[in-house]
C-alpha positions as CSV (number, residue, x, y, z in Angstrom):
1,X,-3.0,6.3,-73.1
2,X,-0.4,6.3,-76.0
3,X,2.7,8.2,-75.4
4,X,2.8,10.6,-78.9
5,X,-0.1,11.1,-80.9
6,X,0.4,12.6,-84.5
7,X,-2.7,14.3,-86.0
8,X,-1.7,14.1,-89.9
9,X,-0.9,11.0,-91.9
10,X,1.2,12.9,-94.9
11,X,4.9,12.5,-95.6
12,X,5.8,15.4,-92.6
13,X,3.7,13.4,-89.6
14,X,4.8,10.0,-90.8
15,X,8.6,11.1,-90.7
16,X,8.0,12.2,-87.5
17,X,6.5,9.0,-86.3
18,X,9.0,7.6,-87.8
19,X,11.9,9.2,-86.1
20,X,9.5,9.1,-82.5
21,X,9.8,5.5,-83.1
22,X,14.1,5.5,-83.5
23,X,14.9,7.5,-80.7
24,X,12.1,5.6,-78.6
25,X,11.3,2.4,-79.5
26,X,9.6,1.3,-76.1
27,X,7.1,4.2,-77.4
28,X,3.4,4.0,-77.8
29,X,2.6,5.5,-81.4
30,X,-0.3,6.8,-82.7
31,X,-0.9,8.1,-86.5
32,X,-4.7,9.8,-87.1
33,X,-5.6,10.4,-90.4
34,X,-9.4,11.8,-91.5
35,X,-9.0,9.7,-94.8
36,X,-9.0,6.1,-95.9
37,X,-5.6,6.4,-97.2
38,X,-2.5,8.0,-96.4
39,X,-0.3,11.0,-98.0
40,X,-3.7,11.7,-100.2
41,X,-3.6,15.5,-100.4
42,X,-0.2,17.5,-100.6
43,X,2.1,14.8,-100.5
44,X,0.4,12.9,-103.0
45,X,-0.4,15.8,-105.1
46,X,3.1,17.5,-105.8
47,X,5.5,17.3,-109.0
48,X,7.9,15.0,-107.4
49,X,10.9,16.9,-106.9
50,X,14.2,16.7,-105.2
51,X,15.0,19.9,-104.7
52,X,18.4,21.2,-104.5
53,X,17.5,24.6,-102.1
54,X,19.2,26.6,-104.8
55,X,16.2,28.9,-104.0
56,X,16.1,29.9,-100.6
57,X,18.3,32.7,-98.5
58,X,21.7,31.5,-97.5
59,X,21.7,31.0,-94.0
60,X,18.1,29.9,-93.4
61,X,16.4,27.1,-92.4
62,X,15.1,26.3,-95.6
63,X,17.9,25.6,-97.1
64,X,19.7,23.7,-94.5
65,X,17.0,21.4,-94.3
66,X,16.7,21.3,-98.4
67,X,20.8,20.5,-98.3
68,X,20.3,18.2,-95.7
69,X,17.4,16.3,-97.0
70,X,18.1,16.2,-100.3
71,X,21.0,13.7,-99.6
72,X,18.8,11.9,-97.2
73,X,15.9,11.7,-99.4
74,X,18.2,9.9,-102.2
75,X,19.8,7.4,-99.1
76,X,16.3,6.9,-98.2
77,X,14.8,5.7,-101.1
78,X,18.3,3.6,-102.3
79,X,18.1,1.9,-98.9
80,X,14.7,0.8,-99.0
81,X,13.9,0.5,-103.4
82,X,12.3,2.9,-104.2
83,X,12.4,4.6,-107.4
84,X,14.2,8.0,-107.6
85,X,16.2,9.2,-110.7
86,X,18.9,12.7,-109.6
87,X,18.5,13.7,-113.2
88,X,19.4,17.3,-112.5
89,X,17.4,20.1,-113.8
90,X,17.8,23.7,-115.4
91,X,17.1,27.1,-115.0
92,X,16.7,29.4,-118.0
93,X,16.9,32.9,-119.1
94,X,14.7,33.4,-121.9
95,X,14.9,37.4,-121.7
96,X,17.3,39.9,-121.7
97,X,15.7,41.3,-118.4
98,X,16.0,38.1,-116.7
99,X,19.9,37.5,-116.8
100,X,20.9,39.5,-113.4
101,X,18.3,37.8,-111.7
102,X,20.2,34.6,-113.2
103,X,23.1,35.5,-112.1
104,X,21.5,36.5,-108.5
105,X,20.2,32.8,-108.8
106,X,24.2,31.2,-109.4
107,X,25.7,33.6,-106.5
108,X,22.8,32.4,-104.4
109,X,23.4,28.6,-105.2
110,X,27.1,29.0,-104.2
111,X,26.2,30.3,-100.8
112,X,24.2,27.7,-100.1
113,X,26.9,25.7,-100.8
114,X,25.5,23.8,-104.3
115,X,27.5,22.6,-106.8
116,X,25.6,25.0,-109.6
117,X,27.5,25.7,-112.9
118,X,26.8,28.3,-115.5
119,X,26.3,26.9,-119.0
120,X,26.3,28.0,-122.3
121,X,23.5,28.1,-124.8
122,X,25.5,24.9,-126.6
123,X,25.5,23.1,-123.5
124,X,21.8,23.4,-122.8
125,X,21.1,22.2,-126.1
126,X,23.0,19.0,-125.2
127,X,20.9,18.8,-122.4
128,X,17.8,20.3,-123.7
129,X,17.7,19.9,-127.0
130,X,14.4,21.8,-127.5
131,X,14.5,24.4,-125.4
132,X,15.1,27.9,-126.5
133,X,16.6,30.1,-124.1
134,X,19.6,32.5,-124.1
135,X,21.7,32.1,-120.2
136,X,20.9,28.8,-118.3
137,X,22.7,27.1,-115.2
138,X,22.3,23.7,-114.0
139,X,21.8,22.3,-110.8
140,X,23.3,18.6,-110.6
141,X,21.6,17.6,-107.3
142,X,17.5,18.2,-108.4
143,X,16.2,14.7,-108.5
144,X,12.7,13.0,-109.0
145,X,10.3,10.7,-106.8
146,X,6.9,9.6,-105.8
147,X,6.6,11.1,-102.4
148,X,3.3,9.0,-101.9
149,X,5.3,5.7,-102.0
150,X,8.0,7.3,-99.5
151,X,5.4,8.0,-97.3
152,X,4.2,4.8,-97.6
153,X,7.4,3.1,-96.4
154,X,7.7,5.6,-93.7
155,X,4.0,4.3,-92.7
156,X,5.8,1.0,-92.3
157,X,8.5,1.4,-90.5
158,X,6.1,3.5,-88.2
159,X,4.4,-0.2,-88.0
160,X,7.3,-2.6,-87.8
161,X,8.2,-0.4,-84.6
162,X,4.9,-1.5,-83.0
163,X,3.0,2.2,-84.2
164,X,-0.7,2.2,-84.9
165,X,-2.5,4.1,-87.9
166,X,-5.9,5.4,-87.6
167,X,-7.4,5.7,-91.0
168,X,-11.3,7.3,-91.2
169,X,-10.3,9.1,-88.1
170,X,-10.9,13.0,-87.8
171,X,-10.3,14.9,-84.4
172,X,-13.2,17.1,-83.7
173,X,-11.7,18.3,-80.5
174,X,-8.6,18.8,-78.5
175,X,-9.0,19.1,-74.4
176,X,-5.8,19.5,-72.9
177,X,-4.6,18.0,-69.5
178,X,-2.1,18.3,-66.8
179,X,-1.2,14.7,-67.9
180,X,-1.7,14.4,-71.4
181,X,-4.6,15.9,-74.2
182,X,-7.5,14.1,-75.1
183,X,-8.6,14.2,-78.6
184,X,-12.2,13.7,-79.6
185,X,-12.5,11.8,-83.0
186,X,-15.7,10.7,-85.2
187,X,-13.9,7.1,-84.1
188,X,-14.1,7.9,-80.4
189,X,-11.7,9.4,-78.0
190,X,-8.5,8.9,-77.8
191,X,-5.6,10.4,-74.8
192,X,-1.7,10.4,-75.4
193,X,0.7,12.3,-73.3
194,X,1.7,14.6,-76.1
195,X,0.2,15.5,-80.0
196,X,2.1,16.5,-82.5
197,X,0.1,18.6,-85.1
198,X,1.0,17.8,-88.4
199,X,-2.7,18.1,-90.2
200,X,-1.1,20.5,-93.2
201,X,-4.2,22.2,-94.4
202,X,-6.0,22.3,-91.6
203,X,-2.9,23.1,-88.9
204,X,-4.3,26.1,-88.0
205,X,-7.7,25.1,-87.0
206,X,-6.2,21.9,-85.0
207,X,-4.2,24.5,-83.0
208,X,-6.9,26.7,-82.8
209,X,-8.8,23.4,-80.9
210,X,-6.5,22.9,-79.0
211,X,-6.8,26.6,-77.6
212,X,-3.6,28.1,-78.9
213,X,-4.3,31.6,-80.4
214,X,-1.9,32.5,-83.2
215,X,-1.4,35.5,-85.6
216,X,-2.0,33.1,-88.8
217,X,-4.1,31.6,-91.2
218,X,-3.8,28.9,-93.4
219,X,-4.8,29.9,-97.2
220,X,-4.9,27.4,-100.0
221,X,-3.7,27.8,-103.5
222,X,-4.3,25.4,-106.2
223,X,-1.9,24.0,-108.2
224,X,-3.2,23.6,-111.6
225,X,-0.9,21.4,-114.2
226,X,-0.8,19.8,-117.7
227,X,1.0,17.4,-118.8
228,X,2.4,17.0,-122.0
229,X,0.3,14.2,-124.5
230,X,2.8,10.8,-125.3
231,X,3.5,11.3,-128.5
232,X,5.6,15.1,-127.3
233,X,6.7,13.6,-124.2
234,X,10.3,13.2,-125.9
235,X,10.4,17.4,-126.3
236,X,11.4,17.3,-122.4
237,X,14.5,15.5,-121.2
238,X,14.7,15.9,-117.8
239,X,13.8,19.3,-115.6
240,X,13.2,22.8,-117.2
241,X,12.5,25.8,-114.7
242,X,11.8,29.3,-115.6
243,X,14.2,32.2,-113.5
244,X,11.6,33.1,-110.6
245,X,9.9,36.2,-110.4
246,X,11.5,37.9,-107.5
247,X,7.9,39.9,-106.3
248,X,6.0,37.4,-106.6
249,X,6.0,33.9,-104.1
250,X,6.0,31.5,-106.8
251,X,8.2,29.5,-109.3
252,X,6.2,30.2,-112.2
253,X,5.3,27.3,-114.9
254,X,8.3,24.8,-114.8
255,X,8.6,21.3,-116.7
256,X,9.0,18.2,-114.7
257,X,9.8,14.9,-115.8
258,X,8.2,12.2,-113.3
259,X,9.5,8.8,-112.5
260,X,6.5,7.0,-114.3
261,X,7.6,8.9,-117.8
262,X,4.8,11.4,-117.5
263,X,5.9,15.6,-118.1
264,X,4.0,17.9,-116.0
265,X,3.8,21.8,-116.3
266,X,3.1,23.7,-114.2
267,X,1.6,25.1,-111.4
268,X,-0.9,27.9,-112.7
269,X,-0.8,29.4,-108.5
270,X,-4.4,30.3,-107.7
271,X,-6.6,30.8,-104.5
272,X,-8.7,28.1,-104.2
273,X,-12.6,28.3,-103.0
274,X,-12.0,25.4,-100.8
275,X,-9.2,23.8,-98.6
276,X,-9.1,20.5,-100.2
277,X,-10.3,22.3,-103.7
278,X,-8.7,20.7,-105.9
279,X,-11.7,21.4,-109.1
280,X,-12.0,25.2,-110.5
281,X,-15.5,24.5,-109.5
282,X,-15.0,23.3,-105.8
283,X,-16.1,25.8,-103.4
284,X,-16.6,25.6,-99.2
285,X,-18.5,28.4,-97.8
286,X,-16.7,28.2,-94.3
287,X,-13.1,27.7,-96.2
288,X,-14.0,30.7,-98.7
289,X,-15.3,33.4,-95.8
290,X,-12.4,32.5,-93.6
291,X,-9.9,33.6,-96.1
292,X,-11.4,36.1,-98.4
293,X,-12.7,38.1,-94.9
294,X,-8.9,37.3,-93.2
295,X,-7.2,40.7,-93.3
296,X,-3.7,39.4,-94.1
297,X,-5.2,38.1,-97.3
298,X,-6.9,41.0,-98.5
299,X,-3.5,42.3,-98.2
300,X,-1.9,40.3,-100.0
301,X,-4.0,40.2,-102.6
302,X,-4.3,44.3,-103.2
303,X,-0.3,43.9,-103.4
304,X,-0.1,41.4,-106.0
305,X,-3.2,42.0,-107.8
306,X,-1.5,42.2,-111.5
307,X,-0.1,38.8,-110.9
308,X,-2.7,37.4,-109.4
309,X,-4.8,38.3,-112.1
310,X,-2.6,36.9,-114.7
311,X,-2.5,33.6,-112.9
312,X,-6.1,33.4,-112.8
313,X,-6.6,34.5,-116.6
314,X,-4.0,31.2,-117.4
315,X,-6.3,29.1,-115.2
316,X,-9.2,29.9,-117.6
317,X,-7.2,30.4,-121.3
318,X,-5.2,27.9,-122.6
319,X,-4.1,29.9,-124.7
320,X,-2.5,31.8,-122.1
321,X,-1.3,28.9,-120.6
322,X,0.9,28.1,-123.9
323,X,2.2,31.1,-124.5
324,X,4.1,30.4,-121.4
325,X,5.2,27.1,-122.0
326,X,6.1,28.6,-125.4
327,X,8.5,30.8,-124.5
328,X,10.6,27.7,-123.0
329,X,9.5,25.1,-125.7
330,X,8.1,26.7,-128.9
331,X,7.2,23.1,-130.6
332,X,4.6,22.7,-128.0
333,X,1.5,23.7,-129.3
334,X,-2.0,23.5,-127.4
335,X,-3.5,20.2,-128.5
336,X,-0.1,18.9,-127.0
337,X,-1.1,19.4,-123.4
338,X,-4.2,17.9,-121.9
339,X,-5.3,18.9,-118.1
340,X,-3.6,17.0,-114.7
341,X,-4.3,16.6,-111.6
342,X,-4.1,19.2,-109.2
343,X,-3.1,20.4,-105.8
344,X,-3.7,22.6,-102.7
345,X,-0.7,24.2,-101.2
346,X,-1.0,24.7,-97.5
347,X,0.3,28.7,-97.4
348,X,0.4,30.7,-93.7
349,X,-0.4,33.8,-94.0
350,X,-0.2,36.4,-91.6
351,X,-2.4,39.4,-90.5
352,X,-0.3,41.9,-92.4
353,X,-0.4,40.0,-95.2
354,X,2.7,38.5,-95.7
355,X,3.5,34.8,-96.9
356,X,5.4,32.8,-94.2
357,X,7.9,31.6,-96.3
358,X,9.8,29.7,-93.6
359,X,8.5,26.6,-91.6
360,X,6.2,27.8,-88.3
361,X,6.3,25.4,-85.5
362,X,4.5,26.6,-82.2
363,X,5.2,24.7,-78.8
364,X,3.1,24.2,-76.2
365,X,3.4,22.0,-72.5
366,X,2.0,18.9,-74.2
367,X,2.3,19.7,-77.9
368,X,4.0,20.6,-81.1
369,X,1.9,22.6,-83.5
370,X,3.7,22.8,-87.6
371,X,1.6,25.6,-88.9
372,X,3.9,25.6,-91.9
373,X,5.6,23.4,-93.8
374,X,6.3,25.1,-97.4
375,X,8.1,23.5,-100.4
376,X,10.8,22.1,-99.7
377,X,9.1,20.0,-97.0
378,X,8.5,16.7,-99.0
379,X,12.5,16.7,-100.2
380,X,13.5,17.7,-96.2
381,X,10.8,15.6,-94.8
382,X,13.3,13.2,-92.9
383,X,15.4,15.8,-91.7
384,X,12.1,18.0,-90.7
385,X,11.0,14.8,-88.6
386,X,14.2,14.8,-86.4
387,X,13.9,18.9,-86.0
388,X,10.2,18.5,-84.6
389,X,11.2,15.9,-81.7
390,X,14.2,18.0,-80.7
391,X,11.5,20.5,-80.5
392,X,9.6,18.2,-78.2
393,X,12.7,16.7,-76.2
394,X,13.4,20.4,-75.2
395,X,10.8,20.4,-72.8
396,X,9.6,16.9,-72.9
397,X,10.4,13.4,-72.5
398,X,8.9,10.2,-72.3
């Protein structure tokens, strides 16, 4: 019987093996993972970004943990090689309308305690150079990395401690015991005195095995990008984001320099037909019925039909697409872009409809359940690993 089993082999259940294996190194370890490699779907499938937490409410978890890990992240990645850049990124006003909610933005950064600066239209340009835009400020601490190769290092440190990995390896079924849970795999069965649930996508129906009932319901959105063609690539500098829409749960297209060179834009946000859909064409009959019959979601998307609709029409027009990205960067024209990879974000929902927007973590005798783990959870990832097993050593030890 291992001592902590982690169902979940992305960058948020390798940090927490990872930590596990600090606090108890004498500790059995066990990392399950239903695909041949690790850190394949969302943490493999993001832009790449450091984020700052200029974003969140002052005061919240969010961005504590976005503070917090932000610094760690960057310690992290100097200590063990890895390739990051803090490049800094900013956010710009290209609209009259948009300026108090700029302003909202810098007020909000200083609460959270940030070191945010207002800039003039001159001092973007230095920055920028091609970017139109009439307010901007700039966030110093936004930074870039490939979360798949932190993950990666976090798998072997998991390792060096004496941890296993289970790759091929899906749980089927969850019995819990008086001593421990036994989970039931396509690999056989496996027991461990407590299971951390870190499965992302499919959160909710691990908890839902292992007989928890909750009042959520885990509904993907695709994140569809471009990236900009090599011979424009010099058009963006470093990071360009657009000043949020306040009513709607999204960042809206934004320009991301990655640390191989490449420029994504992006996300176009739309509900995907499938969990792990990551294809306009990808569909799962189980995935779509679930969520397009989940009352929470019909909810949600009567109350931001308008938007929704426009996200959808960009996922279908490129010309829609650009008009967006033209606003920002009017020397990009259409043949400059060419389609990316996409992702799935891992959203709880609610049955009234509303969009978690902070992390869920449900505890039972023998197990911690994260039913959500928004954005910034790659950046916070280390820190998020130390807040789950204080969630376990409150009523557990080993």
């Amino acid at each position: 019987m291992y001592d902590y089993a982690i169902i979940g082999g992305g960058i948020i259940g390798l940090s927490v093996g990872m930590e596990v294996s600090k606090r108890y190194p004498d500790a059995s370890i066990l990392v399950i993972e239903k695909e041949s490699e690790l850190a394949l779907h969302q943490t493999g499938r993001n832009s790449g970004v450091i984020h700052s937490g200029i974003y969140y409410k002052p005061g919240s978890l969010k961005a504590e943990l976005a503070r917090k890990g932000n610094q760690q992240m960057a310690d992290f990645c100097k200590e063990h090689g890895i390739d990051y850049d803090i490049c800094g990124k900013v956010i710009v006003a290209t609209e009259e309308e948009e300026l108090p909610l700029l302003e909202d933005l810098y007020q909000r950064g200083l609460q959270n305690q940030l070191n945010v600066e207002k800039i003039s239209v001159e001092e973007l340009g230095d920055i920028e150079p091609n970017v139109k835009g009439i307010a901007a400020i700039r966030v110093p601490s936004t930074g870039i990395v490939n979360y798949k190769e932190v993950a990666k290092k976090f798998a072997a440190i998991i390792k060096q401690s004496g941890g296993e990995i289970a790759l091929d390896t899906e749980v089927q079924d969850i019995i819990p015991g008086e001593e421990g849970v036994e989970l039931k795999t396509n690999k056989g069965t496996y027991s461990s005195h407590y299971l951390i649930n870190c499965a992302g996508l499919f959160s909710d129906r691990i908890t839902q095995m292992a007989n928890i009932k909750t009042d959520l319901k885990i509904i993907p959105f695709r994140g569809e990008y471009y990236e900009l063609k090599p011979a424009k690539q010099h058009l963006v500098k470093h990071l360009v984001y657009p000043v949020p829409n306040p009513d709607f749960p999204f960042l809206g297209v934004h320009f991301t320099r990655m640390t191989d060179g490449r420029i994504l834009i992006g996300p176009n946000s739309v509900f995907s037909f499938k969990r792990e859909g990551y294809k306009k064409t990808d569909f799962h009959l189980k995935d779509f019925m679930e969520a397009a019959t989940y009352p929470g979601f019909l909810k949600l998307a009567t109350g931001n039909l308008s938007e929704g609709l426009k996200e959808m029409f960009r996922s279908y027009s490129k010309k829609a697409f650009i008009k967006d990205v033209q606003r920002f960067f009017p020397d990009i024209e259409e043949d400059d872009i060419q389609p990316a990879d996409a992702g799935v974000r891992a959203q709880a929902l609610d049955h009234e409809g509303n969009l978690l927007d902070d992390f869920a973590i449900i505890q039972d005798k023998r197990a911690v359940h994260v039913c959500n783990a928004p954005s910034p959870a790659a950046t916070a990832s280390i820190e998020i690993g130390k807040n789950i097993v204080d969630y376990l050593e409150k009523s557990v030890r080993v």
